[in-house]
C-alpha positions in Angstrom: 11.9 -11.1 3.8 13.4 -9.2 6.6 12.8 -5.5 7.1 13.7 -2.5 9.8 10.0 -1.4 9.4 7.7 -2.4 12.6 4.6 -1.2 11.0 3.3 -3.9 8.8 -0.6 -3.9 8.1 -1.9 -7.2 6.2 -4.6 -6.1 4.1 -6.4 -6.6 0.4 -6.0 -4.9 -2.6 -9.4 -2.9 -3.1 -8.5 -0.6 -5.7 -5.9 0.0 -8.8 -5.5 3.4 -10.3 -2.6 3.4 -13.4 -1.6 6.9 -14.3 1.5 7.4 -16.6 4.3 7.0 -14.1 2.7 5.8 -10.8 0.3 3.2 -10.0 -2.2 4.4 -6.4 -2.9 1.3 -4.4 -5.9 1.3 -2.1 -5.7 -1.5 0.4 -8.6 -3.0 2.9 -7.0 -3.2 6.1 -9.9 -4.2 8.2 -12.4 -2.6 10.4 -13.4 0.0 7.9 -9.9 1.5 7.7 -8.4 2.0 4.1 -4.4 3.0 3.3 -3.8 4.6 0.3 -0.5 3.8 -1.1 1.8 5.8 -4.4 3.9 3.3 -6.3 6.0 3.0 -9.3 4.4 1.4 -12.2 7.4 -0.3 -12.2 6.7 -1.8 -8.9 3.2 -2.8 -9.4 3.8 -4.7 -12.2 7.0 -6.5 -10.3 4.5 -7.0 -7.8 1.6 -8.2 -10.5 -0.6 -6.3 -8.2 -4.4 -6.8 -9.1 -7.6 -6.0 -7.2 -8.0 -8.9 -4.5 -4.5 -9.8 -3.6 -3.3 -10.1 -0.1 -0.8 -7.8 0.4 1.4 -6.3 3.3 1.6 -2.4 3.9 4.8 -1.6 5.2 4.8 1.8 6.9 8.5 3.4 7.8 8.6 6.8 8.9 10.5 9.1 11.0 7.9 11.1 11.3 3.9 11.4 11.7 1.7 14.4 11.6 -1.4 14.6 12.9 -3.8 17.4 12.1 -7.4 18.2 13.6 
Protein backbone atom coordinates (compact mmCIF):
# COMPACT_ATOMS: atom_id res chain seq x y z
CA UNK A 1 0.00 0.00 0.00
CA UNK A 2 1.37 3.23 -0.98
CA UNK A 3 0.31 6.50 0.56
CA UNK A 4 1.17 10.50 0.41
CA UNK A 5 0.89 10.47 4.25
CA UNK A 6 4.45 10.68 6.14
CA UNK A 7 2.93 10.18 9.41
CA UNK A 8 2.47 6.60 10.08
CA UNK A 9 2.40 5.44 13.84
CA UNK A 10 2.37 1.42 14.33
CA UNK A 11 0.41 0.73 17.24
CA UNK A 12 -2.35 -1.80 18.98
CA UNK A 13 -5.84 -1.70 19.04
CA UNK A 14 -6.64 -0.98 22.91
CA UNK A 15 -10.18 -0.03 22.67
CA UNK A 16 -13.54 -0.43 20.47
CA UNK A 17 -16.45 1.84 20.97
CA UNK A 18 -19.53 1.01 18.21
CA UNK A 19 -22.02 3.80 18.25
CA UNK A 20 -24.81 3.81 15.41
CA UNK A 21 -22.75 5.27 12.53
CA UNK A 22 -19.13 5.46 13.69
CA UNK A 23 -16.90 3.13 15.33
CA UNK A 24 -13.91 5.21 17.94
CA UNK A 25 -10.61 3.46 17.80
CA UNK A 26 -8.21 3.83 20.61
CA UNK A 27 -4.75 2.72 19.63
CA UNK A 28 -1.41 1.99 21.91
CA UNK A 29 1.28 3.63 20.27
CA UNK A 30 3.93 3.17 22.77
CA UNK A 31 5.57 5.05 25.56
CA UNK A 32 2.34 5.87 27.21
CA UNK A 33 0.95 7.72 24.27
CA UNK A 34 -2.64 6.79 23.01
CA UNK A 35 -4.42 8.19 19.45
CA UNK A 36 -7.87 8.22 19.36
CA UNK A 37 -9.18 7.66 15.96
CA UNK A 38 -13.33 8.29 14.41
CA UNK A 39 -14.20 5.74 11.79
CA UNK A 40 -17.04 4.53 9.72
CA UNK A 41 -18.60 1.40 10.93
CA UNK A 42 -18.32 0.63 7.56
CA UNK A 43 -14.64 0.71 7.79
CA UNK A 44 -14.11 -1.08 10.89
CA UNK A 45 -15.80 -3.97 9.94
CA UNK A 46 -13.72 -3.83 6.33
CA UNK A 47 -11.00 -3.68 8.52
CA UNK A 48 -12.35 -6.57 11.04
CA UNK A 49 -10.87 -4.37 13.66
CA UNK A 50 -10.92 -6.10 17.18
CA UNK A 51 -9.16 -5.16 20.47
CA UNK A 52 -5.42 -6.43 19.96
CA UNK A 53 -4.64 -6.04 16.31
CA UNK A 54 -1.62 -4.40 15.03
CA UNK A 55 -2.62 -1.64 13.20
CA UNK A 56 -1.08 1.51 11.44
CA UNK A 57 -2.30 5.19 12.26
CA UNK A 58 -2.00 7.15 9.33
CA UNK A 59 -2.02 10.94 10.13
CA UNK A 60 -2.48 13.47 7.00
CA UNK A 61 -3.11 16.96 7.75
CA UNK A 62 -2.58 20.34 6.46
CA UNK A 63 -2.86 21.56 9.54
CA UNK A 64 -2.02 21.18 13.48
CA UNK A 65 -3.16 23.20 16.34
CA UNK A 66 -1.61 23.33 19.37
CA UNK A 67 -3.29 24.77 22.45
CA UNK A 68 -1.73 25.38 26.12
Amino acid sequence: MKLSARNALKGKVEKLNRGAVTTTVRIDVGNGIHLTSSITNDAADDLALKVGDEVTAIIKSSDVIVGK
